[in-house]
N, C-alpha and C positions, 0 to 999 in steps of 0.2 A: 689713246686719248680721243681719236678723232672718234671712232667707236662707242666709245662711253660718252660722248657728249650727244653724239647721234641718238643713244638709247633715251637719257637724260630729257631729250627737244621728245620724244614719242613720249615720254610717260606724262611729262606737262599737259601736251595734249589728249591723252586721254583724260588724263584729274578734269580738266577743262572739259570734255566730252561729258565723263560720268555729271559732274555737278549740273550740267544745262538737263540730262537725263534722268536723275536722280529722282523717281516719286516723291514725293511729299507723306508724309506720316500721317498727313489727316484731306485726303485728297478730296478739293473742290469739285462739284457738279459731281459726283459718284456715278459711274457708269451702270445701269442696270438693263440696258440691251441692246444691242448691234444690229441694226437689218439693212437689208438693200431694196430699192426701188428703179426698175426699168433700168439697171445697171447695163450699160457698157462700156467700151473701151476700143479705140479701130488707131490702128500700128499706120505707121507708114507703108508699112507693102502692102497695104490695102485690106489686110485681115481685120474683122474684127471679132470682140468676144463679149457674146449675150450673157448674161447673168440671171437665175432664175430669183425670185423675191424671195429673201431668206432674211431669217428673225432668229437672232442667238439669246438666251437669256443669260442674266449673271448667274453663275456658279456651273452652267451647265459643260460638261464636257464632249467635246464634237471632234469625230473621226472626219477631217477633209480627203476624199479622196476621188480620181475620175482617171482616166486617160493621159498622158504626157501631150502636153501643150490647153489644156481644155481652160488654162488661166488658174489655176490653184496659189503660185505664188504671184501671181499679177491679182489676186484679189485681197493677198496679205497686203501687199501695198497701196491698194484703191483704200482698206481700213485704214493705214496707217498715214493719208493722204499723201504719201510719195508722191506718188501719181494723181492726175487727176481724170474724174471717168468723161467720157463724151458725153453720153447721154446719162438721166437718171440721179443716184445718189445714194451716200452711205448715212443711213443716220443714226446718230445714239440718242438713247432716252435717258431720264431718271428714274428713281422708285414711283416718281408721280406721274408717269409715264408722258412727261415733255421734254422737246427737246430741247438740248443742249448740246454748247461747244466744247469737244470732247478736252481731256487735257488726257496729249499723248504720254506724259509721262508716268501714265497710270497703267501702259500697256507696253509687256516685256515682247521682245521679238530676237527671233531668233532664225536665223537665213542660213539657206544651203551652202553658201560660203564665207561663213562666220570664220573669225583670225585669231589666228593667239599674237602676244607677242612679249619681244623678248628680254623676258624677267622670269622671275620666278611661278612655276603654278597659283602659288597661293597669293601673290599678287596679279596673277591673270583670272582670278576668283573672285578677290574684293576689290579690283581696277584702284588702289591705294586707297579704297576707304578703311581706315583703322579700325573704324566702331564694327567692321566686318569680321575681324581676325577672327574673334573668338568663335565663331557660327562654319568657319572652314570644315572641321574635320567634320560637322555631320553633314555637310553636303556634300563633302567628300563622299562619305558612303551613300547619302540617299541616289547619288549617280552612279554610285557603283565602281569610283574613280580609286579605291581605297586598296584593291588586291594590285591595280598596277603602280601607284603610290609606293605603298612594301618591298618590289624590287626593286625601287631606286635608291641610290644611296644616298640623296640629301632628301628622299624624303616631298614634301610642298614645298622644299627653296628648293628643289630642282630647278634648274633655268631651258627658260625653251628657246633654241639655237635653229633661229628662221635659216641659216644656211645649211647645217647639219642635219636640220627637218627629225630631230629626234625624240619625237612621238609618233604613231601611229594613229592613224585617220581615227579610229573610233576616240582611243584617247585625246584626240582633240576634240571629239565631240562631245564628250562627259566632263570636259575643260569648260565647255561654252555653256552646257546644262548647270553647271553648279554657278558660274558666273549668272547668268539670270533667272535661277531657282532662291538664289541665295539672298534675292532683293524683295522677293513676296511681290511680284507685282498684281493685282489685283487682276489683269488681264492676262494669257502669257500664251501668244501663236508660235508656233514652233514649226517650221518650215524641213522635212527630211531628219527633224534634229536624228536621228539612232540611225541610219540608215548605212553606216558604217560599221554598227556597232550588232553584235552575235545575236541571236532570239532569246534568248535565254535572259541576258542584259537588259534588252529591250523591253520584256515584259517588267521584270522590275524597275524598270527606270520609268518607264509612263503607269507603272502603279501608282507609286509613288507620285506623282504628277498629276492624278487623278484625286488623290484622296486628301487635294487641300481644296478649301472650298473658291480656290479661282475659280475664273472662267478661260477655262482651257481649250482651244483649236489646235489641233496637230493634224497636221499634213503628213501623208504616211503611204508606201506601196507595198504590198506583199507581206500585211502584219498574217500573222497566225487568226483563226476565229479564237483562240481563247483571249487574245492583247486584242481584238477585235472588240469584244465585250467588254472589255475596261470601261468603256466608253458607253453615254446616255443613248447615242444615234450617231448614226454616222449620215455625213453629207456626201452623197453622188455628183459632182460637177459632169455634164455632158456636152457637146457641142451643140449651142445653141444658135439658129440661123432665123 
């Protein structure tokens, strides 16, 4: 009982989570470009991290990648205003190319330690949105969730057992892909998402990732040159002094 009411207080607040996160169907100020200006950022250990000036356009899709620590997920967050920068700024445009105050619920995110939790796949899919159900099983396959789906025996009510840990790293991360694939966000950075997950997988899953007309940033290490070329350009992060 005590367990079930525990599950019960989690799923509340995620309903609670998803609805504050929930895009809007006809979203205000429409995002059509991202860039940074004399961007930084300086840590309490006294590091800090320069940012080159960079301009994303809508629909464009962008390979983020550089060195481990050069700030690649510290600039997901500077986007998402997590964070705020020391110096500099992040600014979005419209099609009329002025600025405006972004509405984050226009941009999906997806972080190197994204969670399941403990219900069913297909309600760790549609976070209990209903009007989702029916949209499951093809983004079950567009993530390629569908051949490890088949050996399970309940199937999308499988239930994920945060003590028993019984999925496998990639299969949580085709869990995490179909949950904010499945929302269209107009934006969608994906931090490591496959990096768990085979080469083979990977290139179908940021195909597919590529060929809506978001505007996609994926942060990514050691893709193949052919999942390399999915992509319009790819961005170099370097350490900047």
């Amino acid at each position: 009982m005590t367990r079930m009411q525990s599950v019960q207080e989690i799923n509340k607040q995620i309903i609670e989570l998803q609805q504050f996160n929930r895009p809007s169907k006809k979203p205000n100020n429409e995002i059509y470009s991202i860039s940074t200006h004399n961007l930084s950022i300086s840590f309490q250990n006294g590091e800090t991290l320069y940012y080159p000036n960079l301009e994303i356009k809508k629909g464009e899709k962008i390979l983020l990648c550089g060195d481990s620590g050069v700030g690649k997920s510290t600039l997901f967050k500077l986007i998402l205003h997590q964070i705020k920068p020391t110096s500099g700024q992040v600014i979005f445009k419209d099609k009329y190319n002025r600025k405006l105050e972004p509405n984050y619920a226009q941009i999906g995110y997806i972080p190197q330690d994204g969670h399941l939790f403990p219900v069913s796949i297909s309600d760790n899919i549609t976070m209990f949105n209903a009007s989702l159900n029916s949209l499951v099983k093809k983004f079950v396959e567009r993530t390629h969730l569908k051949k490890d789906v088949l050996n399970m025996s309940n199937g999308v009510e499988t239930k994920v057992d945060l003590d028993k840990s019984n999925f496998s790293g990639g299969q949580k991360q085709k869990i995490i892909l179909a949950r904010n694939e499945i929302r269209n966000f107009p934006i969608m950075l994906a931090d490591e998402a496959t990096s768990a997950i085979d080469s083979t997988n990977t290139y179908h899953i940021l195909k597919n990732l590529v060929s809506s007309n978001q505007t996609v940033i994926v942060i990514a290490h050691n893709l193949d040159p052919i999942t390399e070329n999915l992509f319009d350009r790819k961005i170099h992060l370097k350490y900047e002094r």
